[in-house]
LOTOR-229814 format. One line per 8 residues: number of its first residue (from 0); their letters; for each residue x, y, z of N, C-alpha, C. Coordinates in steps of 0.05 Angstrom, whole numbers, plus 5000, padded with zeros to 4 digits. Each point is the difference from the previous one (the first is absolute). Layout:
N
NUM> a> X:Y:Z:X:Y:Z:X:Y:Z ~ ...
***
This chain:
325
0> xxxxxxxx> 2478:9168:8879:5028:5007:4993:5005:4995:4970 ~ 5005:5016:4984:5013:4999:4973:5030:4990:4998 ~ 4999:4971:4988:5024:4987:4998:5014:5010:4978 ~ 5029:5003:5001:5021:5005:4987:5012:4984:4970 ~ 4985:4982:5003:4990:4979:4970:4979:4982:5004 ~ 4997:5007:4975:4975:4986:4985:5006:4982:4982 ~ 4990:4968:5007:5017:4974:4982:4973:5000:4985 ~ 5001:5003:4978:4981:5006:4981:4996:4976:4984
8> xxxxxxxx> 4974:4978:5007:5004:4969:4982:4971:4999:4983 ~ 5004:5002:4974:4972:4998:4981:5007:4960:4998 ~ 4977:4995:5005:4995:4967:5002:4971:4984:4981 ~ 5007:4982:4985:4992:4993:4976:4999:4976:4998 ~ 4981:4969:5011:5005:4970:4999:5025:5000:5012 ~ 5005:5003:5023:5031:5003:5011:5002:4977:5026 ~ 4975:4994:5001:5002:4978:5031:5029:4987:4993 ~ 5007:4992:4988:5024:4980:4994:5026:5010:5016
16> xxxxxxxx> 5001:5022:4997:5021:5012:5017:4995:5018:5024 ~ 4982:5015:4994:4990:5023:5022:5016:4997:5025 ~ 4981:4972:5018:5015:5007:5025:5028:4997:5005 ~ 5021:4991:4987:5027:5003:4997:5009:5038:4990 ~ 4980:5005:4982:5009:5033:5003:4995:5011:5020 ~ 4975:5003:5017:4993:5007:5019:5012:4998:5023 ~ 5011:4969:5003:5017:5003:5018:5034:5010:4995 ~ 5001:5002:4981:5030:5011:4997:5000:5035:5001
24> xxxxxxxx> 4977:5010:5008:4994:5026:5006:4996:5007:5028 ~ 4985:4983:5013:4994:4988:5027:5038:4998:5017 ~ 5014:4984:4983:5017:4999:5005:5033:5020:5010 ~ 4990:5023:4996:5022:5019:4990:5006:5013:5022 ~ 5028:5009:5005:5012:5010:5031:4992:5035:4993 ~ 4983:5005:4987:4985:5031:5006:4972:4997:4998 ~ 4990:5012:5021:4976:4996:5009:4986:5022:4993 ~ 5005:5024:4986:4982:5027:5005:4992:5001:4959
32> xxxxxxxx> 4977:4976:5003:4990:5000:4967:4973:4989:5006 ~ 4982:5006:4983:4976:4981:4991:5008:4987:4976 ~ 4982:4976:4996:4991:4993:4981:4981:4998:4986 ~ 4987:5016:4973:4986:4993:4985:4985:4989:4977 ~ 4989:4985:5003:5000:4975:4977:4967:4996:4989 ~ 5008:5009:4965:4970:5004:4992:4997:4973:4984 ~ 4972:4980:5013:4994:4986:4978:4990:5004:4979 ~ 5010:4995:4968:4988:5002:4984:4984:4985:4985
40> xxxxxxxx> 4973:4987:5024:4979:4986:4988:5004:4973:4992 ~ 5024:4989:5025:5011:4972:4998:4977:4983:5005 ~ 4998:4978:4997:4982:4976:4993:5010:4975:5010 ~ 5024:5003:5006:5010:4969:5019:5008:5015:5031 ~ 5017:4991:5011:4993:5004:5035:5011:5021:5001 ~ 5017:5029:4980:5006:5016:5013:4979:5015:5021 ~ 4980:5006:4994:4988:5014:5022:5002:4982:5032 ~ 4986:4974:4996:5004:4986:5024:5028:5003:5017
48> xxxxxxxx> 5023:5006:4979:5020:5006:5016:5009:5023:5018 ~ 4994:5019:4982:5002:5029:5004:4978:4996:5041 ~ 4980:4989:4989:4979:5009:5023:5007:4976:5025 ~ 5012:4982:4995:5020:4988:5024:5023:5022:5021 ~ 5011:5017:4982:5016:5010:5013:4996:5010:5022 ~ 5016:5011:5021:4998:5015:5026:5023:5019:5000 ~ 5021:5007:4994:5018:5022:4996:4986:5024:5004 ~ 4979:5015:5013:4992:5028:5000:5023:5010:4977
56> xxxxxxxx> 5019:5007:4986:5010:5013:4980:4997:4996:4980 ~ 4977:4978:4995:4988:4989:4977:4972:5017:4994 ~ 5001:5017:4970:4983:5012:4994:4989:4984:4979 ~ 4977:4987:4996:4999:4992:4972:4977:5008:4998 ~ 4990:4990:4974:4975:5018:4978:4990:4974:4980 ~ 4982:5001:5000:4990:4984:4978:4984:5010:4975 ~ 5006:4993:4972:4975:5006:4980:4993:4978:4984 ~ 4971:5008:5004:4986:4983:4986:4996:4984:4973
64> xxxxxxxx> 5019:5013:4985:5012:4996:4974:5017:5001:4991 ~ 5014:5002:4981:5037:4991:4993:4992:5035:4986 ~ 5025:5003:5002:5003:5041:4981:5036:4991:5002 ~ 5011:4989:5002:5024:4997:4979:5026:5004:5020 ~ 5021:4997:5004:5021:5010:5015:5001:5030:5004 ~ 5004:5011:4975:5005:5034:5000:4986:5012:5020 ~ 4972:4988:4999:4975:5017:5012:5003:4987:5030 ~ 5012:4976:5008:5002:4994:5025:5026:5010:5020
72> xxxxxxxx> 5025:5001:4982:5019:5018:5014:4999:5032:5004 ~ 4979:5014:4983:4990:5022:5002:4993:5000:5031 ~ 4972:4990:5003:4987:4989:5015:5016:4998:5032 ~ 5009:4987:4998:5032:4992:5024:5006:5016:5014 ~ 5017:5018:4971:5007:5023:5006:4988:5035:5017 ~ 4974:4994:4977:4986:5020:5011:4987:4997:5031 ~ 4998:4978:5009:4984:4995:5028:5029:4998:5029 ~ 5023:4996:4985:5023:5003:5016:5013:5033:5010
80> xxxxxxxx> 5000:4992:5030:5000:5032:5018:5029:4998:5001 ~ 5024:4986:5008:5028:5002:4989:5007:5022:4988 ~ 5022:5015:5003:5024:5017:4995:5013:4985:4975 ~ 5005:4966:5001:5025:4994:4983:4976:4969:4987 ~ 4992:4998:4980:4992:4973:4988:5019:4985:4984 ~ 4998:4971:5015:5007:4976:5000:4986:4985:4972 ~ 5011:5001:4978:4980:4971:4989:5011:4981:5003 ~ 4973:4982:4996:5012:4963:5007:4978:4998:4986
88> xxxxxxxx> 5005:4970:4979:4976:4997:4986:5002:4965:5014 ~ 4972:4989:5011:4993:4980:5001:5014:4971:5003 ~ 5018:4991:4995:5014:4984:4993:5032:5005:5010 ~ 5012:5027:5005:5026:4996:5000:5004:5008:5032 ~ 5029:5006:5010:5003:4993:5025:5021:5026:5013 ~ 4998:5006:5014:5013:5018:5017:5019:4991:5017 ~ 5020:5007:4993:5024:4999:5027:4999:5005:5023 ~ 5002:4995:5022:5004:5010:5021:4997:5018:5011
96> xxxxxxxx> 5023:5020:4992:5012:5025:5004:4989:5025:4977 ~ 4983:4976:4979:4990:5020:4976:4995:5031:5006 ~ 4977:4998:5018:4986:5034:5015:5018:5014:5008 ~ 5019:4986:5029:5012:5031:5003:5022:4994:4994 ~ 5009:4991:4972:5027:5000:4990:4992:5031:4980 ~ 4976:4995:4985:4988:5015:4973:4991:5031:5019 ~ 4988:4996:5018:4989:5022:5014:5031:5024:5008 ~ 5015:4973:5017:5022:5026:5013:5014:5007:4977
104> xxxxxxxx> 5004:4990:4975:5014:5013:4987:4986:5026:4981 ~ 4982:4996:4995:4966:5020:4990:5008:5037:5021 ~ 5000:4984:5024:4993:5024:5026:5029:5012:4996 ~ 5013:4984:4987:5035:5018:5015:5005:5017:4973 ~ 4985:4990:4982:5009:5018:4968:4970:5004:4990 ~ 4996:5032:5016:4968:5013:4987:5002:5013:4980 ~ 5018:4992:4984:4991:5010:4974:4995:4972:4977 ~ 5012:4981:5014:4987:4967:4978:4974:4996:5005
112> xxxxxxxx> 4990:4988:4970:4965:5006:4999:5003:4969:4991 ~ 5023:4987:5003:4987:4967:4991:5030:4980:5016 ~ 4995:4978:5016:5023:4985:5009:4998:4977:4984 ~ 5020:4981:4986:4991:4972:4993:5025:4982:5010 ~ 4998:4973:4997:5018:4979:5008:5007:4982:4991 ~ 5018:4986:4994:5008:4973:4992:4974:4974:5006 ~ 5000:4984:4985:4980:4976:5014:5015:4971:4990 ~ 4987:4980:5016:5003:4974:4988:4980:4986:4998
120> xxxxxxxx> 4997:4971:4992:4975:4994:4981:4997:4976:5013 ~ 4971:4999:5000:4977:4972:5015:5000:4986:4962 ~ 5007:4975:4997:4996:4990:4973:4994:4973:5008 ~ 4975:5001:4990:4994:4971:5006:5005:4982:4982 ~ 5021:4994:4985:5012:4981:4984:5024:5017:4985 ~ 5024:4994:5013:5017:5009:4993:5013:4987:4971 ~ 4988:4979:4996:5012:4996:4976:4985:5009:4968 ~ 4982:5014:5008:4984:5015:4978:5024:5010:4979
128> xxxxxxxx> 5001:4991:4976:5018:5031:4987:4993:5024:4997 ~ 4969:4991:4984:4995:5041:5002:4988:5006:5025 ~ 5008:5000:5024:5004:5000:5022:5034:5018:5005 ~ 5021:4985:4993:5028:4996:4999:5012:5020:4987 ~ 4979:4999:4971:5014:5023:4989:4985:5017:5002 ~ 4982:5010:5012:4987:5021:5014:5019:5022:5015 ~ 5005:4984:5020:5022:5005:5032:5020:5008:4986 ~ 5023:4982:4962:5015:5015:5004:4993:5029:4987
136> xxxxxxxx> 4981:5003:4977:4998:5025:4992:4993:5019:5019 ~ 4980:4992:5017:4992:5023:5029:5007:5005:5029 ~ 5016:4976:5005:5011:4989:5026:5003:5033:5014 ~ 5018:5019:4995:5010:5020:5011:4993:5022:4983 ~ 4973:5010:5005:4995:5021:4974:5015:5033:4999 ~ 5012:4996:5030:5009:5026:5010:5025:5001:4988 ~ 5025:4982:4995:5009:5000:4981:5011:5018:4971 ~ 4973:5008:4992:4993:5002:4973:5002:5030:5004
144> xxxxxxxx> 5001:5014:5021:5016:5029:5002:5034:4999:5002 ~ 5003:5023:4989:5026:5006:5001:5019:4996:5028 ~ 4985:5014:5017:5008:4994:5029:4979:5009:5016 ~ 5007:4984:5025:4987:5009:5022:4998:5004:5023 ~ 4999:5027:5009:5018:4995:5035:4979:5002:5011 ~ 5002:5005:5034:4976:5004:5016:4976:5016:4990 ~ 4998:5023:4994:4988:5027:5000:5012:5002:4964 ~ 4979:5003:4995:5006:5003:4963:4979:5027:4983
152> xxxxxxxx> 5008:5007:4990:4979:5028:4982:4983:4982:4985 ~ 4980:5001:5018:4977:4985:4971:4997:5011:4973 ~ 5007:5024:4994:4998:5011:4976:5036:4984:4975 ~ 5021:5007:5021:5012:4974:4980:4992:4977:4994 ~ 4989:4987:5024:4993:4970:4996:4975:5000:4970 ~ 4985:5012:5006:4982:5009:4982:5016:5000:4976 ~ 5012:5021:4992:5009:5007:4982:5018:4978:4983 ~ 5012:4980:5014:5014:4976:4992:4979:4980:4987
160> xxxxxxxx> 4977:5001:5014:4971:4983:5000:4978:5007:4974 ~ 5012:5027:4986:4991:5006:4974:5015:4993:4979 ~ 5025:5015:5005:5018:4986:4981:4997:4969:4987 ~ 4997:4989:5017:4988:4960:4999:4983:5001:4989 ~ 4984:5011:4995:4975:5001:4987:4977:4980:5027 ~ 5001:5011:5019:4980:4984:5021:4994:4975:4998 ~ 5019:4987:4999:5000:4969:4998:5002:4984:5027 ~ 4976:4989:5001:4986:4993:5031:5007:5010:5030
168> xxxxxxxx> 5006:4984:5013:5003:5015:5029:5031:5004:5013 ~ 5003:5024:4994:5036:5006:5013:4989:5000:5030 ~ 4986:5001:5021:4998:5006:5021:4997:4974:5017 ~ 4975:5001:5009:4985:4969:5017:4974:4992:4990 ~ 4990:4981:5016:4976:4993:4993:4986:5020:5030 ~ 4975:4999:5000:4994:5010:5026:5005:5004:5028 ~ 5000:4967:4992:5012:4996:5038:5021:5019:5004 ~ 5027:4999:4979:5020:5022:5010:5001:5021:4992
176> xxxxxxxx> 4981:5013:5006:4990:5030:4993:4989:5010:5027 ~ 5015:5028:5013:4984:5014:5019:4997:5026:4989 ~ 4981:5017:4999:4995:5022:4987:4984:5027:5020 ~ 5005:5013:4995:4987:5023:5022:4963:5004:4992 ~ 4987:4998:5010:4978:4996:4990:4989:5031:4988 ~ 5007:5016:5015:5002:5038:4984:5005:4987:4969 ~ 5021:4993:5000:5004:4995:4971:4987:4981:4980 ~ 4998:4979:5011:4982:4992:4981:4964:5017:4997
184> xxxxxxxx> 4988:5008:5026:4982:5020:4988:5010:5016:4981 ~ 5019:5020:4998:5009:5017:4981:5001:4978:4975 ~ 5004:4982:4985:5006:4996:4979:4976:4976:4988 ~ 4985:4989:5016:4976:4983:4995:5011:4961:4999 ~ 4976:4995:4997:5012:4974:4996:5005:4979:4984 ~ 4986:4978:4994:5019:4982:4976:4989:5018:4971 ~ 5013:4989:4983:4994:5007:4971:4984:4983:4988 ~ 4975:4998:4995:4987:4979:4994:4998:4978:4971
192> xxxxxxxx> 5019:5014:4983:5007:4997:4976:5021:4978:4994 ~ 5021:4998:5025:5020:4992:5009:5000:4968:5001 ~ 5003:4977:4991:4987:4975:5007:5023:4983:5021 ~ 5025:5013:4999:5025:4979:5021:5005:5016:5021 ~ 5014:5030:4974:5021:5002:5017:4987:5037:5018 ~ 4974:4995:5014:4987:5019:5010:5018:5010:5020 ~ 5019:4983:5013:5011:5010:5028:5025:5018:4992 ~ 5013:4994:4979:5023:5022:4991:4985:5015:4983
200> xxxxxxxx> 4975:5008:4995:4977:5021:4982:5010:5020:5030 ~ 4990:4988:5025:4998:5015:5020:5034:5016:5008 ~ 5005:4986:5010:5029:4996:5011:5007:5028:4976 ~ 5002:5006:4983:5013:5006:4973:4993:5042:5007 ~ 4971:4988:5004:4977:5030:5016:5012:5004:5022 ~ 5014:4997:5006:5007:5002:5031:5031:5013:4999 ~ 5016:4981:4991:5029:5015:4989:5009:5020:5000 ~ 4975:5019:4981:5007:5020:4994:4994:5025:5021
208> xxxxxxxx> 4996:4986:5028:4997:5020:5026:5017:5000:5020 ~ 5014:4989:4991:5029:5003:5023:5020:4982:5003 ~ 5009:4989:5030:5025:4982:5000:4981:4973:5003 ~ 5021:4983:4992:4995:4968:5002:5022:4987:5012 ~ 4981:4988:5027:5016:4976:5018:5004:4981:4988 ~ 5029:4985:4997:5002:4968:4984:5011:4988:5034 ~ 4983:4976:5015:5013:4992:5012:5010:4965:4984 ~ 5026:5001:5006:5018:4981:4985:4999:4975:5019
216> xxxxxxxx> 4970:4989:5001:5000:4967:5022:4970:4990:4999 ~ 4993:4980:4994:4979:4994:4995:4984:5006:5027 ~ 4974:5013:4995:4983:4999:5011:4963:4988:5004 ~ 5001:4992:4983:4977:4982:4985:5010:4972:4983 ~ 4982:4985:4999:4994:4978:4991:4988:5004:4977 ~ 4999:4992:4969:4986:5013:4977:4985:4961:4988 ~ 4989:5001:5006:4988:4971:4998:4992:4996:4962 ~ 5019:4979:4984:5000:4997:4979:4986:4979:4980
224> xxxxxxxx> 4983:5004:4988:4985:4978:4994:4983:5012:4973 ~ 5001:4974:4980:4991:5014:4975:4976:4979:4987 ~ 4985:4987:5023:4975:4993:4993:4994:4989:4971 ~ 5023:4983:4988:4990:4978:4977:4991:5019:4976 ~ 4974:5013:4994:4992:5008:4974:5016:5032:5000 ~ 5001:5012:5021:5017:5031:4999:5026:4992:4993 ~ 5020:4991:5018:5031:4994:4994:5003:5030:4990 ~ 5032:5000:5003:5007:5019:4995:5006:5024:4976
232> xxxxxxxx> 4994:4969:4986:4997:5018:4967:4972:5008:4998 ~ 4981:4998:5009:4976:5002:4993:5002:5037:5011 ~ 5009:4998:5036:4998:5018:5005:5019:5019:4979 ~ 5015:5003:4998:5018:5017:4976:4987:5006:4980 ~ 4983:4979:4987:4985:5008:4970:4973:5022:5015 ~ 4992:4994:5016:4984:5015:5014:5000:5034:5004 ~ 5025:5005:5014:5015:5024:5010:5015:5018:4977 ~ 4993:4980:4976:5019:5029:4977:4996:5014:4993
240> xxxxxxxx> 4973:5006:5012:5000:5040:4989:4997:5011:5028 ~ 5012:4984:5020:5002:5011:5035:5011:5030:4995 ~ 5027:5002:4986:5031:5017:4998:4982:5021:4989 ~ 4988:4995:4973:4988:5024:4992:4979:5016:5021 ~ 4978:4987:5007:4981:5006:5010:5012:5012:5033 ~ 5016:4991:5006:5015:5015:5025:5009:5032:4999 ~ 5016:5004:4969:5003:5026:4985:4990:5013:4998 ~ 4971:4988:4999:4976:5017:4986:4997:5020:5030
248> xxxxxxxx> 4987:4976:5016:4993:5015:5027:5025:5023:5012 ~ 5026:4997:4996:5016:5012:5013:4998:5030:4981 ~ 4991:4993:4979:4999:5028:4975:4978:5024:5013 ~ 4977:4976:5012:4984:5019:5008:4986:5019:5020 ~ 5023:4995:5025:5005:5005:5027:5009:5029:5001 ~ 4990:5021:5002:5001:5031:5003:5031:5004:5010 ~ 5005:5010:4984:5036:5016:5016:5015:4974:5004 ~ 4995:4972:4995:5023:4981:5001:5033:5009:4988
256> xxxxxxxx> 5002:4993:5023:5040:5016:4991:5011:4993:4982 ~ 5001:4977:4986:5018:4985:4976:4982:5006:4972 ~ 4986:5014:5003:4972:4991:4976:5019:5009:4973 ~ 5015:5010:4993:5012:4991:4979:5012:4975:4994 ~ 5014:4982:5020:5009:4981:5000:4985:4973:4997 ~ 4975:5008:5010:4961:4987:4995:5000:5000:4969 ~ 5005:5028:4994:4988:4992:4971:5019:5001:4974 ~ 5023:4990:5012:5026:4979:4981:4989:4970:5005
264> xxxxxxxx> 4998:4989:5024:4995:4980:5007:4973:4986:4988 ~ 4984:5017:4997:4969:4995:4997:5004:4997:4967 ~ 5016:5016:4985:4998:5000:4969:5016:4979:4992 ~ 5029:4993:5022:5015:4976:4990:4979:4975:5004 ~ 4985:4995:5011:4986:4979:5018:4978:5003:4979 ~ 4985:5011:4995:4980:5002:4964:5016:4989:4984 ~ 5020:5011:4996:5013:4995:4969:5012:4962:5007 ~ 5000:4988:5021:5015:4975:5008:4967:4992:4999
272> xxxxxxxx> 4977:5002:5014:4972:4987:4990:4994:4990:4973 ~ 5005:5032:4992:4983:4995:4966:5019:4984:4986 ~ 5025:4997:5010:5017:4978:4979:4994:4972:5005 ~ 5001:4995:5031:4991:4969:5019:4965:4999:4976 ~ 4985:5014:5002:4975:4993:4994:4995:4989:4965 ~ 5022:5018:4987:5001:4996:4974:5018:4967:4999 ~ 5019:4998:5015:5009:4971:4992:4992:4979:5015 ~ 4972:5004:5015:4980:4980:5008:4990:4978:4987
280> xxxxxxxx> 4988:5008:4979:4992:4978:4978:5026:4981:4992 ~ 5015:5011:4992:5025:4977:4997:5009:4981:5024 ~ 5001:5020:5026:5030:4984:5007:4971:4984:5028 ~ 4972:5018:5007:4988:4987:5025:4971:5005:4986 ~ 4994:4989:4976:4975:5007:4992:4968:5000:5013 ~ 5009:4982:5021:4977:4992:5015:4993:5028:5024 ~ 5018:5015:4998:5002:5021:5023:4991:5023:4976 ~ 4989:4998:4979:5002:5020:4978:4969:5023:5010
288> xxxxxxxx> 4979:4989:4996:4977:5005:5011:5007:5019:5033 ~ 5015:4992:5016:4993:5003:5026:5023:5027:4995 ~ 5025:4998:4994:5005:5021:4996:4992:5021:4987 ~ 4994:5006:4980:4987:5016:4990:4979:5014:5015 ~ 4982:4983:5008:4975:5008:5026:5013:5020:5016 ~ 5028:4989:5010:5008:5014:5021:5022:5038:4994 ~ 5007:4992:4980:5007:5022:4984:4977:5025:4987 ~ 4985:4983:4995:4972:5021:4982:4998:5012:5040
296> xxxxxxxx> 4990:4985:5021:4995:5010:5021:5016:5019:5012 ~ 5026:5006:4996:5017:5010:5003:4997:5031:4985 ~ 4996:4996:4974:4996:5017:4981:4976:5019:5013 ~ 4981:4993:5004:4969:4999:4997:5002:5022:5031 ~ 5030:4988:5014:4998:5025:5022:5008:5021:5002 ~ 5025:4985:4982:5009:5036:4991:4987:5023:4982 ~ 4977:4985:4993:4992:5024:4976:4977:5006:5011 ~ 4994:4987:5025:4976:5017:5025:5023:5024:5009
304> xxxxxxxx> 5026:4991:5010:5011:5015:5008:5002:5031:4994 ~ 5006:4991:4975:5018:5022:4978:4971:5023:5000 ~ 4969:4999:5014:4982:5012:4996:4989:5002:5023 ~ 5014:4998:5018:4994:5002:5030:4980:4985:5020 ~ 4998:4979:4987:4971:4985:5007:5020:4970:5001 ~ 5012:4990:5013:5016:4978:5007:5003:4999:5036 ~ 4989:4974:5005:4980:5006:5031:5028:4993:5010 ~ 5005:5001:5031:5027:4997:5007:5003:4968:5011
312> xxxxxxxx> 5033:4995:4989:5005:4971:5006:5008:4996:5029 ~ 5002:5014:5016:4998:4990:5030:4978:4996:5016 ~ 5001:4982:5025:4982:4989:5009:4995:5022:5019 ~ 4975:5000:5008:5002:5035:5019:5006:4980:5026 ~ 5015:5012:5024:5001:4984:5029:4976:5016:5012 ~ 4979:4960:5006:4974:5016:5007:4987:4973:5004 ~ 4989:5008:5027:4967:4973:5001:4984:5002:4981 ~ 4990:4981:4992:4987:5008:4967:4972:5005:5021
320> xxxxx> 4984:5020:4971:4983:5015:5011:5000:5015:5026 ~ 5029:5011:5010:5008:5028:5017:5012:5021:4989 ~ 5006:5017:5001:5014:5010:4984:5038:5001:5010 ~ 5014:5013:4976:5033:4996:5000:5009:5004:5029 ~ 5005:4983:5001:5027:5011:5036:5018:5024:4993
***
């Protein structure tokens, strides 16, 4: 029988949480889903966990070596028989009612190619600040549109989402993402270029194909934690040429509907680089070297580009060594 979703989990040193995701999938009042969950060449007990289970709706996969997130939610994806994919990454947690809250609303409006939801947060030390002030800059990213009712034109939302100059995630993190899996074949998968903010790279590809479900109630658990040497600024200094490099990819997607609005965005988002990179030495000198690297890299693609020889920044959805789903 071909189930009606596919909970799609790429898993990475994850024993720590696993069987609490697992069972919060295990857990859910709709029953007509598998689960598929690819190890990516974990080394502490995720496998032993995975191979404990008994759920028959447990599909999992193992590889023998690490190939990166992108290449493992590809992966997921491509081996999932589902109508509608579910991501959940490793660690975070599912509601209840998550499946067929995301599903019945998917089935009743066939023309939405993406559902997402409110969440609340697993924090294991609430008194963290950059923790604190995390939650308040991102707490409600949905917010950060103009409005939003049930059923929304992804092409406005989009279009609000350039204007900003693509500054991190207006949508969800995975967990609250259901997407039609037609569609994500049509548009490919992560951007590999991308170092944070890959899931609104995606989300962003997606927009521009129809309506968007906002359901307004948490449905996931987004589990928060910034591991001592990352913290939150680290991740930020990390992700600043995310906005550009998101541009890039959306510039070069055949017949993309906004592509003028791509390439306002893409030129404002250069011209905001080359200024950040030039007042590096002064104001973050120690970041002087690494930016630059990352700019010349930047450069170095577009002028493959500009001569037709610039290889493509999405991940193909695919068992590695099978060919594309």
């Amino acid at each position: 029988m071909i189930p009606r979703v596919s909970v799609c989990v790429p898993a990475y040193q994850a024993a720590a949480h696993l069987q609490e995701v697992l069972d919060s999938v295990y857990a859910q009042d709709f029953g007509d889903y598998e689960l598929v969950v690819v190890d990516d060449g974990s080394t502490d007990a995720t496998p032993e966990i995975l191979a404990a289970q008994t759920d028959p709706r447990l599909r999992s996969f193992r590889r023998d070596r690490n190939l990166g997130q992108a290449a493992t939610v590809a992966e997921a994806v491509a081996r999932a028989r589902g109508g509608l994919v579910k991501f959940l990454d490793a660690d975070d947690l599912l509601r209840r009612d998550c499946l067929a809250t995301m599903a019945s609303a998917m089935e009743a409006h066939p023309r939405a190619i993406l559902a997402f939801a409110r969440r609340e947060f697993l924090i294991a030390d609430p008194e963290d600040p950059e923790i604190q002030d995390w939650i308040t800059q991102n707490g409600e990213p949905h917010r950060r549109f103009d409005e939003l009712a049930e059923v929304n034109d992804g092409l406005r939302l989009l279009r609000q989402y350039l204007g900003a100059l693509l500054p991190g995630n207006w949508i969800a993190e995975p967990a609250g993402v259901m997407v039609r899996r037609e569609d994500l074949l049509a548009v490919g998968g992560y951007n590999g270029r991308v170092r944070q903010n890959n899931d609104m790279d995606l989300w962003a590809r997606l927009m521009g194909r129809g309506e968007m479900i906002f359901i307004d109630r948490p449905l996931y658990d987004y589990r928060l934690e910034f591991n001592g040497v990352t913290g939150a600024q680290a991740v930020e200094k990390r992700q600043w040429l995310d906005s550009l490099w998101i541009a890039e990819g959306l510039s070069r997607v055949d017949g993309f509907p906004l592509a003028a609005e791509v390439r306002r965005a893409r030129r404002a988002l250069l011209r905001k680089a080359l200024r950040r990179t030039a007042m590096t030495p002064f104001r973050e000198p120690r970041r002087t070297r690494r930016r630059l690297a990352d700019l010349t890299a930047y450069g170095g693609y577009r002028l493959r580009a500009a001569v037709g020889r610039a290889p493509s920044l999405y991940q193909p959805i695919a068992v590695p060594g099978e060919p594309a789903a």
